[in-house]
C-alpha positions, 0 to 999 in steps of 0.5 A: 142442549143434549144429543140423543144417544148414536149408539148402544154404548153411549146409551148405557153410558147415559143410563149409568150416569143417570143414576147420579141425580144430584144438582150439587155435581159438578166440576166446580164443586168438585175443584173446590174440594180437590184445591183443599186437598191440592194445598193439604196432601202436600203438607202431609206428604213432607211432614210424612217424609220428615217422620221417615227421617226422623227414624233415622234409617241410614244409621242401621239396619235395626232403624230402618224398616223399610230396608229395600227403599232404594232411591226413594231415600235419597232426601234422608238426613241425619235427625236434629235434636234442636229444636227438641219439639221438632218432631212434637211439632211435625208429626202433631201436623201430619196426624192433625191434618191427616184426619182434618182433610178425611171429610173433603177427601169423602166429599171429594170422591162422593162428587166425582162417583159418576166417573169412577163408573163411566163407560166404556172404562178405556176409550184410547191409550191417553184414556187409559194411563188416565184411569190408571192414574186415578185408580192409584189417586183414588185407591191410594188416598183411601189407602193411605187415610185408612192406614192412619188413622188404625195407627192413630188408633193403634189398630194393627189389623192390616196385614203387615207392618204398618211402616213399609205399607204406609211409607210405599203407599205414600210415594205411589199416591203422590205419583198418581197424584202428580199425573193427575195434576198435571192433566187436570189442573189446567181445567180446575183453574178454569172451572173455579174461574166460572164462578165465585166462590161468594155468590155460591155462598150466598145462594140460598137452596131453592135458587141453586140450580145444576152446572152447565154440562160439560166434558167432565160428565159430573153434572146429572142429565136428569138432576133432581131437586135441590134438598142443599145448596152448595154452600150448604155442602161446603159447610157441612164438610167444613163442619166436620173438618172443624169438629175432627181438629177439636177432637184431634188436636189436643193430642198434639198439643197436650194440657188441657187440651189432652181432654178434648181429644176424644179420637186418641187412643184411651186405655193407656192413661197411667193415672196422675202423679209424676208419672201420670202422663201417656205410654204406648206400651205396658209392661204387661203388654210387652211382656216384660217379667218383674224379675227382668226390672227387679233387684237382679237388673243389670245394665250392660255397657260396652265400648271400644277395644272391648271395654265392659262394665256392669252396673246396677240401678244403685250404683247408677244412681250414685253417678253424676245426674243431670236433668232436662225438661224434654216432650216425648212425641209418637208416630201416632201423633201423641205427645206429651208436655215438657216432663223433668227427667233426671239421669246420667248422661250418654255421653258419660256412660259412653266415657266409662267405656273408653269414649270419654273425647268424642263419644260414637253412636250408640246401640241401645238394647231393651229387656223387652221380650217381644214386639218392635223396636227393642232396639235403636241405634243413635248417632254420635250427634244425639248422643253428644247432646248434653240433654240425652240421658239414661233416665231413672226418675221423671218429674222427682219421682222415680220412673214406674214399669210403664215409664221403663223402670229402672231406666230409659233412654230420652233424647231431644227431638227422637221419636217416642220409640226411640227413647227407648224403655227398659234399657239392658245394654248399650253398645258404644260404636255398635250400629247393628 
């Protein structure tokens, strides 16, 4: 049973919360929701931090864009090349997942609005570094979901570059996060106790009845009539869940699945053939000239004690080619199957230019005339790998513009931008 207001304060409180009628509110519903994501943000997080690494930011200053991350650093580790879909595999993960958990977050939020506008907003000191946490909690998540997916779909409307903003944003959501965790888990474990998860999903519309009212301020004072049930709610976030994997994850995983993902980015499709599998960036798009990949392209090779050597397609083509069958996977959360490049090894490059014993990181410059990433370095270790090629055909066929003609670097395990297309230089021993 309620008590009657005491004071002016807590009058408006109660009209305001009064504005919330549904009977679905509740901290049970609510603990529901915020167990999905206490299992799924995680995840998220650490396959994030993976990708981080996987850029391989320690190696130089032209890999690291996010130059002043102090010790949010410290986890850094040089990127392995086997397995060569770990990064196929991680990163299909965080963006699957990411777009996944969109709906329950939503719901989530949908069941706590009567919080975010209780009043007064700070009652004590605790009160506050409460609200301040869930201000961070709140507009962090939306943040950091919201940057996401505009960079799954390759939509760079914010200001800024989407990998200091998503990478900080990250690390203040999941400290908001742990504080909020930290206060309320002791009163989610209760409240998921009060009531079982089966006799919620058997109670039909007109027998589901409001939560007893407590502390937390979710459940309605005046609630209106049922028009779902709770288990009608958690089916219809399941649902959408469900149907963003079905039109996601082909993506990730490629084949006959590509199809099904209706949320990739569209208009990047080369066609079929050899060379009929995704691109990010086109020649046209990149600015890339016909007479900077034409008969006067020239690869530039340089190494130790100032040892050069020029040399054109043909003649790369007259070098000792190599194959190997390697995926290529993007930030966005595409990738492709195996495709069968066929080129000269790194290493036997880096041989030309006096490193034939142990051949160091490697420099790797494109033709590319604007945009990001037209330059990488790669450590020692992918260089070294038998697999990481300067590649001139795909698929037995050579490679078209949109690939990188007349030659790209692919190296097992990288991030698609750092096989870099459109190659002119590379730099043996050179980190920046």
């Amino acid at each position: 049973m309620s008590h009657p207001p005491r004071t002016d304060r807590e009058r408006r409180d109660r009209e305001r919360r009064a504005l919330w009628r549904s009977p679905l509110r509740g901290p049970w519903l609510t603990s529901v929701f915020g167990l999905v994501l206490l299992f799924g943000i995680p995840v998220l997080f650490v396959t994030g931090l993976l990708s981080y690494a996987a850029y391989n930011p320690d190696l130089s200053p032209v890999n690291d864009k996010t130059p002043d991350k102090g010790l949010l650093g410290f986890y850094l580790f040089s990127w392995p090349t086997d397995p060569s879909w770990l990064y196929r595999v991680t990163q299909g993960v965080h963006v699957t997942l990411g777009v996944v958990l969109v709906p329950v977050l939503l719901a989530k939020l949908w069941s706590v609005i009567p919080k975010l506008f209780a009043w007064p907003p700070v009652r004590s000191l605790g009160h506050a570094l409460e609200r301040l946490s869930l201000l961070l909690l709140v507009g962090g998540g939306l943040f950091e979901f919201a940057t996401g997916v505009l960079n799954v779909q390759l939509d760079y409307i914010f200001p800024g570059s989407f990998y200091p903003l998503h990478f900080y944003g990250a690390w203040i959501f999941m400290a908001a996060l742990v504080v909020h965790v930290a206060l309320r888990l002791p009163l989610m474990v209760r409240t998921l106790r009060s009531r079982e998860l089966r006799a919620e999903l058997r109670t039909r519309t007109s027998d589901t009845r409001p939560e007893p009212p407590d502390e937390t301020g979710l459940v309605s004072q005046r609630p209106a009539a049922p028009t779902m049930s709770r288990r009608g709610a958690l089916a219809m976030v399941g649902t959408g869940s469900f149907a963003l994997l079905v039109v996601t994850a082909g993506q990730s995983i490629g084949g006959p699945l590509r199809t099904s993902a209706l949320l990739a980015p569209h208009g990047r499709e080369p066609g079929r053939g050899p060379n009929g599998f995704q691109i990010n960036k086109t020649v046209v798009a990149v600015g890339i000239r016909a007479r900077d990949i034409g008969p006067d392209w020239r690869l530039v090779v340089r190494g130790a004690a100032g040892h050069e050597t020029v040399l054109t397609r043909e003649r790369l083509l007259r070098l000792e080619h190599h194959g190997a069958a390697l995926p290529i996977a993007c930030v966005e959360g595409w990738s492709t199957a195996d495709q069968r490049w066929e080129g000269v090894r790194l290493a036997d490059l880096a041989a030309l230019v006096g490193h034939a014993d142990r051949p160091p990181r490697v420099l790797v410059e494109s033709v590319q005339r604007h945009g990001s990433f037209r330059s990488v370095v790669l450590s020692e270790h992918q260089v070294r790998d038998p697999r990481s090629l300067l590649a001139l055909r795909v698929n037995g066929a050579d490679l078209s513009p949109d690939h990188g003609y007349p030659a790209r670097v692919i190296v097992p395990g990288a991030p698609g931008v750092h096989n870099t297309k459109w190659v002119g230089r590379l730099t043996f021993g050179r980190t920046a």
